[in-house]
Structures are given as structure tokens and as C-alpha cells.
VEXKE-602955 format. One record per residue: residue number from 1; x, z, y of N, C-alpha, C in turn; chain. Coordinates in steps of 0.001 Angstrom, whole numbers, plus 524288, in hexadecimal, padded with zeros to 5 digits. Each point is the difference from the previous one (the first is absolute). Example, Ala and Ser with C-alpha at 12.3 -4.5 7.8 and 13.67 -1.06 7.14 Angstrom:
BEGIN
<i: 1 | neast: 83386 | nup: 81E78 | nnorth: 7E9C6 | caeast: 7FC86 | caup: 80000 | canorth: 804A6 | ceast: 80384 | cup: 80000 | cnorth: 804B0 | ch: A>
<i: 2 | neast: 7FEA2 | nup: 7FD30 | nnorth: 8041A | caeast: 80334 | caup: 8003C | canorth: 804A6 | ceast: 7FCFE | cup: 802DA | cnorth: 80442 | ch: A>
This chain:
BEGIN
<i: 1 | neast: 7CE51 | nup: 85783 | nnorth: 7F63C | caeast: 804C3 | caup: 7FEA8 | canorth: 802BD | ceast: 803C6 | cup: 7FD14 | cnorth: 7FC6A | ch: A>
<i: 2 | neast: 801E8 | nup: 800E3 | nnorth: 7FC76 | caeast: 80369 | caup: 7FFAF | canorth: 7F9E8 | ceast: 7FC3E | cup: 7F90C | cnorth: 7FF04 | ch: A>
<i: 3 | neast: 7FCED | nup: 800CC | nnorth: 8004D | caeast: 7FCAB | caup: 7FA6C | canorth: 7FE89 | ceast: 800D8 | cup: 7FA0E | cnorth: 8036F | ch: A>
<i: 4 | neast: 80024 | nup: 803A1 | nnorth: 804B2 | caeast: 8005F | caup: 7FB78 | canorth: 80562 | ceast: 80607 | cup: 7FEAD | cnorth: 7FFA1 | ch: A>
<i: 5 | neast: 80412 | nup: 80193 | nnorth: 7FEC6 | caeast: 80472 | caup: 8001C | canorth: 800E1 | ceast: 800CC | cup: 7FCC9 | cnorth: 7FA66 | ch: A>
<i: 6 | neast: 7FC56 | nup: 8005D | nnorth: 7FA0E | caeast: 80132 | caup: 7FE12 | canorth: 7FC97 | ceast: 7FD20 | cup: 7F98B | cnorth: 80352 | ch: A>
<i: 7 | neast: 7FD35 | nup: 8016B | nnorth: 80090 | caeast: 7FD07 | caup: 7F9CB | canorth: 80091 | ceast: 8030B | cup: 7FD8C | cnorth: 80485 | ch: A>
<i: 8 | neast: 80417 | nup: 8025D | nnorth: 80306 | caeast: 8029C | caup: 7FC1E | canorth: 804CD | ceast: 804CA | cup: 7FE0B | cnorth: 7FCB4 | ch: A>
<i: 9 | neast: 801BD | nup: 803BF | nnorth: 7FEA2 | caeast: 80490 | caup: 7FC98 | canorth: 7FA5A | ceast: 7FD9A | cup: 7FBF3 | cnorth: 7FC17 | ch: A>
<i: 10 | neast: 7FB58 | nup: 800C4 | nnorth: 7FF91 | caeast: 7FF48 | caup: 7FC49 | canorth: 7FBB1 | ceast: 7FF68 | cup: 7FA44 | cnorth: 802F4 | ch: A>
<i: 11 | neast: 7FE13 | nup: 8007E | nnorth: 806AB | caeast: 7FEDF | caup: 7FCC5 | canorth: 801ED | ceast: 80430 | cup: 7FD43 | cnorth: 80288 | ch: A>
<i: 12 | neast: 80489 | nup: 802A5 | nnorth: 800DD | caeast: 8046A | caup: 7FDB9 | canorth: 80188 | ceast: 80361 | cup: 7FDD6 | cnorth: 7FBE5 | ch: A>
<i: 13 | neast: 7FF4F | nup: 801AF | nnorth: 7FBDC | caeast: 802F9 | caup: 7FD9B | canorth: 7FA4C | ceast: 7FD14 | cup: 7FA1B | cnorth: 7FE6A | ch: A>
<i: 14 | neast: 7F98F | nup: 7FFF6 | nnorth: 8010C | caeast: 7FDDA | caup: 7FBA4 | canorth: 80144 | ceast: 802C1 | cup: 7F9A0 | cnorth: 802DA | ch: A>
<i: 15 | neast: 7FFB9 | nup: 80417 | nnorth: 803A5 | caeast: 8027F | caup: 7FC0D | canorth: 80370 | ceast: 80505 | cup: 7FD41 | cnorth: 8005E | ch: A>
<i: 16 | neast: 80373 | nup: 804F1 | nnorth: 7FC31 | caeast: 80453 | caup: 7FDDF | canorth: 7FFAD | ceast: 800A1 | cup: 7FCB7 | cnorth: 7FB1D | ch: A>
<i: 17 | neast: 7FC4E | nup: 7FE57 | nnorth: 7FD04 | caeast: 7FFF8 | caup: 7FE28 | canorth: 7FBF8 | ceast: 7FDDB | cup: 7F9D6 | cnorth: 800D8 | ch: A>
<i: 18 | neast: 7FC42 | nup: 80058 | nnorth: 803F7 | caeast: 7FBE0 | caup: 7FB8F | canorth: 80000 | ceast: 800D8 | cup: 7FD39 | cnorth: 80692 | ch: A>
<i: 19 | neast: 80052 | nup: 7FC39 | nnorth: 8008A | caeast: 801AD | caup: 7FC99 | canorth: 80480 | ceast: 7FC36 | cup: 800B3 | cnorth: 804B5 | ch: A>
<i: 20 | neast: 80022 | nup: 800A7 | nnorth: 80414 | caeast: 7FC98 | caup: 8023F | canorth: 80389 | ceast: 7FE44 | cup: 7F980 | cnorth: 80255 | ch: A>
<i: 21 | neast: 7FB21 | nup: 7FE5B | nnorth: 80179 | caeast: 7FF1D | caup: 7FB34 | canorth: 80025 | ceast: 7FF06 | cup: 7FF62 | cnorth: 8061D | ch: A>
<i: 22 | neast: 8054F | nup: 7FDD3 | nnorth: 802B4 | caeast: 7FFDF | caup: 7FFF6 | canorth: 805D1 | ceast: 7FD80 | cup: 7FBA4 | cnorth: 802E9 | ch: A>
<i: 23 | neast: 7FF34 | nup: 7FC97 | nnorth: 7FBCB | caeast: 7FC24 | caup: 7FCA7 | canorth: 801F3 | ceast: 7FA6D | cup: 7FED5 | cnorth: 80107 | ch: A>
<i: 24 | neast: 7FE0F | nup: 804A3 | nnorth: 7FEE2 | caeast: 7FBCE | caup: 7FFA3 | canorth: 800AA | ceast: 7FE01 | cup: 8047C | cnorth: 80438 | ch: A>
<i: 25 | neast: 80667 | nup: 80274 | nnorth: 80161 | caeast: 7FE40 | caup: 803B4 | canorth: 80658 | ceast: 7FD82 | cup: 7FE04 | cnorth: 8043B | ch: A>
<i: 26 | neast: 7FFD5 | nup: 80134 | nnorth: 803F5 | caeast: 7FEDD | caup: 7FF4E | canorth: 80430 | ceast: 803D6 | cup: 7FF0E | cnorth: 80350 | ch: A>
<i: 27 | neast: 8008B | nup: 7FDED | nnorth: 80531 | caeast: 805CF | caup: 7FFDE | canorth: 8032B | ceast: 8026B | cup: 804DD | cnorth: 800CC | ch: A>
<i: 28 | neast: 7FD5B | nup: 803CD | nnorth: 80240 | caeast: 7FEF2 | caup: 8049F | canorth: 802FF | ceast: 80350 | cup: 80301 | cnorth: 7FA40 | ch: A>
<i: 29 | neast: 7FD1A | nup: 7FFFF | nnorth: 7FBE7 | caeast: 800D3 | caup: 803C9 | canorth: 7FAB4 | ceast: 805FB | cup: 7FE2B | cnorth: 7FEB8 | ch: A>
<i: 30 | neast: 8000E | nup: 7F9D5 | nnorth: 7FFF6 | caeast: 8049E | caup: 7FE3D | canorth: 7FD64 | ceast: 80635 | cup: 8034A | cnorth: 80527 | ch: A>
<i: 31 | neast: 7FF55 | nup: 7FCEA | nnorth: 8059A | caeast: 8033E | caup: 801E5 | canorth: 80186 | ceast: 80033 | cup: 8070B | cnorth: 8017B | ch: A>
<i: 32 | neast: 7FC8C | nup: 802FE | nnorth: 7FE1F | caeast: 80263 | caup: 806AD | canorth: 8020E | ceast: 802B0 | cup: 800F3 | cnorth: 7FA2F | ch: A>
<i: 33 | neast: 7FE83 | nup: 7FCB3 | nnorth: 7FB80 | caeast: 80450 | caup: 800BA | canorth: 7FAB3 | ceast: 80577 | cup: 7FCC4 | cnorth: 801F5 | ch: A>
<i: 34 | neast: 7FF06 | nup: 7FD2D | nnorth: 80218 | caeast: 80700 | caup: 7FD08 | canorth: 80162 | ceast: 8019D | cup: 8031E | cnorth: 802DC | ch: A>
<i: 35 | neast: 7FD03 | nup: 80324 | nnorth: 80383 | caeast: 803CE | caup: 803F7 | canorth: 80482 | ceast: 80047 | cup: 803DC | cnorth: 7FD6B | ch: A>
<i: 36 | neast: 7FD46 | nup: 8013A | nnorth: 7FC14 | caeast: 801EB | caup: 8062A | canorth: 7FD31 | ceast: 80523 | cup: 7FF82 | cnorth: 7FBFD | ch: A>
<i: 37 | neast: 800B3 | nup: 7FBD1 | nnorth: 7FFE9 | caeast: 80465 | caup: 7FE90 | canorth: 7FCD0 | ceast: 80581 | cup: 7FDF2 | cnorth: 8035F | ch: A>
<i: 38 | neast: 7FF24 | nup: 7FFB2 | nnorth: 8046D | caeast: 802A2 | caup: 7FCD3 | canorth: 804C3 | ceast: 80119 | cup: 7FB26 | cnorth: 7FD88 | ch: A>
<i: 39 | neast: 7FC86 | nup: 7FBD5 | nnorth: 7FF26 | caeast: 8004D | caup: 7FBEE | canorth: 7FFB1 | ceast: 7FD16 | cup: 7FB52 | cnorth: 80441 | ch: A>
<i: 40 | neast: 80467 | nup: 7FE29 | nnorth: 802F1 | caeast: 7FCB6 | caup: 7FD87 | canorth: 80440 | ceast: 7FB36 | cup: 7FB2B | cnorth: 7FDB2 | ch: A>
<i: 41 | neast: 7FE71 | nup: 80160 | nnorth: 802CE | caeast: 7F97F | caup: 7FCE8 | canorth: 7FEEA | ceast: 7FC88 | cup: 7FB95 | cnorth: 8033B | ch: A>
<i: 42 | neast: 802DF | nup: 7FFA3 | nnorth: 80601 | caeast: 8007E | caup: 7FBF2 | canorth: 8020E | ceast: 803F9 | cup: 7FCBF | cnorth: 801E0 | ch: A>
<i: 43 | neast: 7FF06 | nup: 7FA5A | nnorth: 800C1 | caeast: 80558 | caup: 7FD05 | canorth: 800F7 | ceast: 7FE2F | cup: 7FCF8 | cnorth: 80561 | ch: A>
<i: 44 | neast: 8048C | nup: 7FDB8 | nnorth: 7FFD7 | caeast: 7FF37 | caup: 7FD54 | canorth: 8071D | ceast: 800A7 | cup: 7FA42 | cnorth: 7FD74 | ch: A>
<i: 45 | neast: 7FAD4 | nup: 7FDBD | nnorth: 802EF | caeast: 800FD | caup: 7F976 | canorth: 7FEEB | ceast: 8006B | cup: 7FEAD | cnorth: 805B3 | ch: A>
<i: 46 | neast: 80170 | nup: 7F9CF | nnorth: 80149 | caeast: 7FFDB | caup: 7FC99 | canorth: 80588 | ceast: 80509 | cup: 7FFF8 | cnorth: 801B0 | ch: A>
<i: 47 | neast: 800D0 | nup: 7FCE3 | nnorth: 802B5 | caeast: 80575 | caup: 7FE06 | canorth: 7FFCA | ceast: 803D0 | cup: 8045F | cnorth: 804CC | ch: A>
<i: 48 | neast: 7FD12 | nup: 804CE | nnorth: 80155 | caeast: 8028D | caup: 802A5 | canorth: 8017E | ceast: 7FF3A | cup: 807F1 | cnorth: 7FE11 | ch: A>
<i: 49 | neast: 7FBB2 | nup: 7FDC8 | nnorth: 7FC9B | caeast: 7FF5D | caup: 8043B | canorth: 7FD60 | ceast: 7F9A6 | cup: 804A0 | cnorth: 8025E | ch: A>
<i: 50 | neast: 7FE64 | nup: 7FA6D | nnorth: 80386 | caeast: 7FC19 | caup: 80169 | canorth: 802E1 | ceast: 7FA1D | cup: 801C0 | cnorth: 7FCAC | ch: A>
<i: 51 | neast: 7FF5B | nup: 8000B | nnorth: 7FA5C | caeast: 7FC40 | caup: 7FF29 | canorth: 7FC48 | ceast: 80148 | cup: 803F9 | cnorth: 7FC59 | ch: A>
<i: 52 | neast: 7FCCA | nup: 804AF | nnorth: 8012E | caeast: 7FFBB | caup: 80309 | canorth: 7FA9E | ceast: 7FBD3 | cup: 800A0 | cnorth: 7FC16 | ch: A>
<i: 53 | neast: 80217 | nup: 7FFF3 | nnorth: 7FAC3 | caeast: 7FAAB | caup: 7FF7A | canorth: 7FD2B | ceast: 8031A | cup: 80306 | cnorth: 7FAFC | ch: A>
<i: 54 | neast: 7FB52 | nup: 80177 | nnorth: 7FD21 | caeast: 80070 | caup: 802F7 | canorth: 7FA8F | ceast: 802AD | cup: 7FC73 | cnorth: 7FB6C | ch: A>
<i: 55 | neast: 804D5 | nup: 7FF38 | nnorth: 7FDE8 | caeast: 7FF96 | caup: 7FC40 | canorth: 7FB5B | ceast: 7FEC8 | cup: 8040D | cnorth: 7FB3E | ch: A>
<i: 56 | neast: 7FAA3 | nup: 7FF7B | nnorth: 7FD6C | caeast: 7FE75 | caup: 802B7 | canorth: 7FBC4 | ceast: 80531 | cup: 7FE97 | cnorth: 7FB76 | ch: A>
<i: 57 | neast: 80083 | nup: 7FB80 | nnorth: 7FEDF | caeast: 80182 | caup: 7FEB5 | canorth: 7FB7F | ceast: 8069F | cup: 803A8 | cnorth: 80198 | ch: A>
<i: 58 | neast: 801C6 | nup: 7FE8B | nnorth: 803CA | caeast: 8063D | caup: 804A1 | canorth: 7FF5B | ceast: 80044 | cup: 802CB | cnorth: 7FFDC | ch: A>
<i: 59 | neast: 7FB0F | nup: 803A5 | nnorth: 8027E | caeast: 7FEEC | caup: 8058D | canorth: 7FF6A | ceast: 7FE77 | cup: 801C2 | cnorth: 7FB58 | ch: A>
<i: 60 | neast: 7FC1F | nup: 7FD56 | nnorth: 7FDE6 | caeast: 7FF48 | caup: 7FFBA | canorth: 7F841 | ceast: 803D9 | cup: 8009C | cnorth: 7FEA0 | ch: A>
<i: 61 | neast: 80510 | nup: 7FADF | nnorth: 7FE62 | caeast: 803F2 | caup: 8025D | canorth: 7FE3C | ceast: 8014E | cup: 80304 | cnorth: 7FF47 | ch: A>
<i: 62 | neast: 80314 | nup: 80143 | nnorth: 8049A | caeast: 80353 | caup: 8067C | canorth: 8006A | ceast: 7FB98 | cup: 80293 | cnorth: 7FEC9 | ch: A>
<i: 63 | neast: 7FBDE | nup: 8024F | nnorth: 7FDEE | caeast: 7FCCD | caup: 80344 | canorth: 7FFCC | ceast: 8011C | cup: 80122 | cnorth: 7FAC2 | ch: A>
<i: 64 | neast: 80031 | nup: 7FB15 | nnorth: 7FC49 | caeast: 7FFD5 | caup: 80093 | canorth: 7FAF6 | ceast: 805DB | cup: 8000D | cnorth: 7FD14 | ch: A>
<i: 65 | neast: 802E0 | nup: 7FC20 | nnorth: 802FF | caeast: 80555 | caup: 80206 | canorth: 8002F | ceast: 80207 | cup: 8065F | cnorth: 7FF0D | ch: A>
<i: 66 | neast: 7FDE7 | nup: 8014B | nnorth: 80305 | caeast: 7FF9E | caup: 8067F | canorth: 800F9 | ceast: 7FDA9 | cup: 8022A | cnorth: 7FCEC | ch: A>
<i: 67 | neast: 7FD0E | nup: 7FEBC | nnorth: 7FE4B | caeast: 7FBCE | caup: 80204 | canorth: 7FAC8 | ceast: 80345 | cup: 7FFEC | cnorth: 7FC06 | ch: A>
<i: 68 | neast: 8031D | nup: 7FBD2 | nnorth: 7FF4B | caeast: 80129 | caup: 7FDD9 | canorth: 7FA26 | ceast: 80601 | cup: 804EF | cnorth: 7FECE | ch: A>
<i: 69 | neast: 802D2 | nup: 7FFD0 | nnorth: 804A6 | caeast: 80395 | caup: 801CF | canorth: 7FFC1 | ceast: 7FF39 | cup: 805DD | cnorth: 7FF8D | ch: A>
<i: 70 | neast: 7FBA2 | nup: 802FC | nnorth: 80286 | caeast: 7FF21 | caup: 80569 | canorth: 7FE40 | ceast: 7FDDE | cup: 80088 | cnorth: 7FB9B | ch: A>
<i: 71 | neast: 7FDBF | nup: 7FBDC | nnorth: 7FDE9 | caeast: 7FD2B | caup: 800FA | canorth: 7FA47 | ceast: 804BC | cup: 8000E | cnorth: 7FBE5 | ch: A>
<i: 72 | neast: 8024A | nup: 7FD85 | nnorth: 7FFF0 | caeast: 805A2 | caup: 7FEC3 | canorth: 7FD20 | ceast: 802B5 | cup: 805CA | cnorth: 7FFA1 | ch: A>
<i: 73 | neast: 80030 | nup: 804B6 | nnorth: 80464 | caeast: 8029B | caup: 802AF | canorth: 7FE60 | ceast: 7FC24 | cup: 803F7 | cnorth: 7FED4 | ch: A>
<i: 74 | neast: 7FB1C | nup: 80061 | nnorth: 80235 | caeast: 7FC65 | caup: 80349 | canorth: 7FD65 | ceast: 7FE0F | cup: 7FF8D | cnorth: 7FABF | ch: A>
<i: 75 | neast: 800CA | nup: 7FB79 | nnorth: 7FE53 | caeast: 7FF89 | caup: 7FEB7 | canorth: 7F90C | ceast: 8031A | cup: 80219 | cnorth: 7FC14 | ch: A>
<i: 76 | neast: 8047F | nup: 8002C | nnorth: 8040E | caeast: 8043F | caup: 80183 | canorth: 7FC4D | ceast: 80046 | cup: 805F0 | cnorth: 80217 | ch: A>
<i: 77 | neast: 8002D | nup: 802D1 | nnorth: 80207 | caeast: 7FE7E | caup: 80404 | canorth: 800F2 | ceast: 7FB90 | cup: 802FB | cnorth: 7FD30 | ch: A>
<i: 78 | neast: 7FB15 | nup: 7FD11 | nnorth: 7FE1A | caeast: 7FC2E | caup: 800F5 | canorth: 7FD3C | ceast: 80115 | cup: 7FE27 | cnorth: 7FA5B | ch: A>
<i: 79 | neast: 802F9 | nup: 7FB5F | nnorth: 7FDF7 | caeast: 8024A | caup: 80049 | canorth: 7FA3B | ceast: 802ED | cup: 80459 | cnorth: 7FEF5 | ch: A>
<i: 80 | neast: 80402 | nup: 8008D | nnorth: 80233 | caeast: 80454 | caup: 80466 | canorth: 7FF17 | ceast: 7FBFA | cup: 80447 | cnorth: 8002A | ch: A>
<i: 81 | neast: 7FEC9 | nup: 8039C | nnorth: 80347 | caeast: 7FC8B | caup: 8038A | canorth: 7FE2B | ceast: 7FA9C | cup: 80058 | cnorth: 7FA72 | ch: A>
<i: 82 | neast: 7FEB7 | nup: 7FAEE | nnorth: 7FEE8 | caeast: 7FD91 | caup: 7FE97 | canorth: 7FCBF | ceast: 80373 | cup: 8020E | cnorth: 7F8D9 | ch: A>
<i: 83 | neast: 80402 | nup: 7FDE0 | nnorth: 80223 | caeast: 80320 | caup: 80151 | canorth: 7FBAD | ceast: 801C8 | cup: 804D6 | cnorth: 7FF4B | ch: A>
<i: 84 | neast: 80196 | nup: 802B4 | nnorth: 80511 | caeast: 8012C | caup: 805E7 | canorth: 7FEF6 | ceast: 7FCE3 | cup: 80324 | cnorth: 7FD1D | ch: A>
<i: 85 | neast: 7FA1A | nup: 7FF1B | nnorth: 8018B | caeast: 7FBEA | caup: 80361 | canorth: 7FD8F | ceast: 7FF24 | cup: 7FDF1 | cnorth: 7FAEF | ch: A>
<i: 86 | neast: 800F1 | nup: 7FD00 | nnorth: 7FD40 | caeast: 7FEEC | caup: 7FBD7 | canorth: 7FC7B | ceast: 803D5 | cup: 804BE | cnorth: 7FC35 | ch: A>
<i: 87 | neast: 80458 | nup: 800C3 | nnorth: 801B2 | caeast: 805D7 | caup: 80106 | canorth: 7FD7C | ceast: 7FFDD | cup: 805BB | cnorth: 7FE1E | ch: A>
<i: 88 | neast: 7FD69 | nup: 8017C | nnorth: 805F4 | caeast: 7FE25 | caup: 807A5 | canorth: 7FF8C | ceast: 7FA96 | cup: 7FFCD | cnorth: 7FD0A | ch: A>
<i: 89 | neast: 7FE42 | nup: 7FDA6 | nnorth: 7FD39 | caeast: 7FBFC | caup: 80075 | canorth: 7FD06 | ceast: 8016F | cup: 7FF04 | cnorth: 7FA5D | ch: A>
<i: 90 | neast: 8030F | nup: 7FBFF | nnorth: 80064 | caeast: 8033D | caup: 7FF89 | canorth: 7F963 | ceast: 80237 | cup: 80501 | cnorth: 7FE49 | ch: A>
<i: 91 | neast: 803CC | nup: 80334 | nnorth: 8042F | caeast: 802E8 | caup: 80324 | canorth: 7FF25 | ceast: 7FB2C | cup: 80532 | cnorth: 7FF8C | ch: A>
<i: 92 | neast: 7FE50 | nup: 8000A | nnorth: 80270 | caeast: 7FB74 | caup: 80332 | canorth: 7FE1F | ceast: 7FE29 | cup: 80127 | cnorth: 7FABC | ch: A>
<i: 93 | neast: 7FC96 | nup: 7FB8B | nnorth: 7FDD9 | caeast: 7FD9D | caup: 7FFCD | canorth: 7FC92 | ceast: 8041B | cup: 7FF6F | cnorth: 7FB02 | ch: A>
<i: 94 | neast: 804E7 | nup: 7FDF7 | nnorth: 80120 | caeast: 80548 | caup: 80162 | canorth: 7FB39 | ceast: 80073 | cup: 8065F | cnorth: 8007B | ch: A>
<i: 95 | neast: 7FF91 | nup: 80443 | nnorth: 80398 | caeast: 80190 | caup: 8034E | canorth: 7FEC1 | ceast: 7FB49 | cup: 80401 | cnorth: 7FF0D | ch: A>
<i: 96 | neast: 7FA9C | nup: 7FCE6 | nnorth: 80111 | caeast: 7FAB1 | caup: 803DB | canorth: 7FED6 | ceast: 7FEA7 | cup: 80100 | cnorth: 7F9A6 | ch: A>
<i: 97 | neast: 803C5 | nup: 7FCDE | nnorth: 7FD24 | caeast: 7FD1F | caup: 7FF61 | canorth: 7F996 | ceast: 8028E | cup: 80400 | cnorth: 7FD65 | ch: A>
């Protein structure tokens, strides 16, 4: 149990590290990630709006847009803790001798 829960953190820290590659989804795959994010995923073309179709490339965007901006505070969220333990280990080993 302790293992599965280590390996879904390790797999979500993955992800938050490494760019998820939306171009090479599928339509179907790409837009249920734009709706899980509420990012609209189709647009209306024709001169009355009579034409709906998928624009991959705007939906990409905001996808990674979105990426970039949660990685930004999860980095720093993961430096700062990086350093805490970094700090409680100095202080440690200054007071183990």
C-alpha cells in the first residue's frame, strides 16, 4: 500500500517536472484534458458561426500555459522544501559531533 502511494507521488512529481506532449494525443484524449481543466476546446467558424471544429493548436496552448504556470509554483514549492531539509540536516550533523 505505502509503495503504491510512493510510486503515485513519484509519478505526479514526474509530471510536474517534464512537459506532457499534447501533440501527439488523440482528439478525443486531447479534448476530455481541456474539459478537465475547463478549457474550451471547440470554436465556431462560418460567417454565422454555423461550423464547429477542434482548434488543436489553442487548445495546446492553454494546456501548456497551464502547465507552465503550475510548474512555476510547484518548483518553488519543491526548492524551498529542498532547502528546509538541506538546513535540518546541517543543523543536525553540527550538533551530532
Amino acid at each position: 500500500m505505502k509503495i503504491r502511494i510512493l510510486i503515485n507521488h513519484i509519478s505526479k512529481l514526474l509530471e510536474t517536472i517534464f512537459q506532457k506532449d499534447y501533440w501527439s494525443m488523440e482528439d478525443r484524449e486531447l479534448a476530455n484534458e481541456a474539459s478537465k481543466h475547463n478549457i474550451p476546446h471547440v470554436s465556431m467558424g462560418g460567417e454565422h458561426g454555423e461550423h464547429w471544429y477542434m482548434d488543436r493548436a489553442k487548445t495546446i496552448n492553454q494546456l501548456v500555459s497551464r502547465d507552465n504556470a503550475l510548474r512555476t509554483k510547484q518548483n518553488t514549492i519543491l526548492s524551498i522544501t529542498a532547502l528546509l531539509i538541506s538546513m535540518a540536516s546541517l543543523i543536525f550533523n553540527y550538533f551530532s559531533r
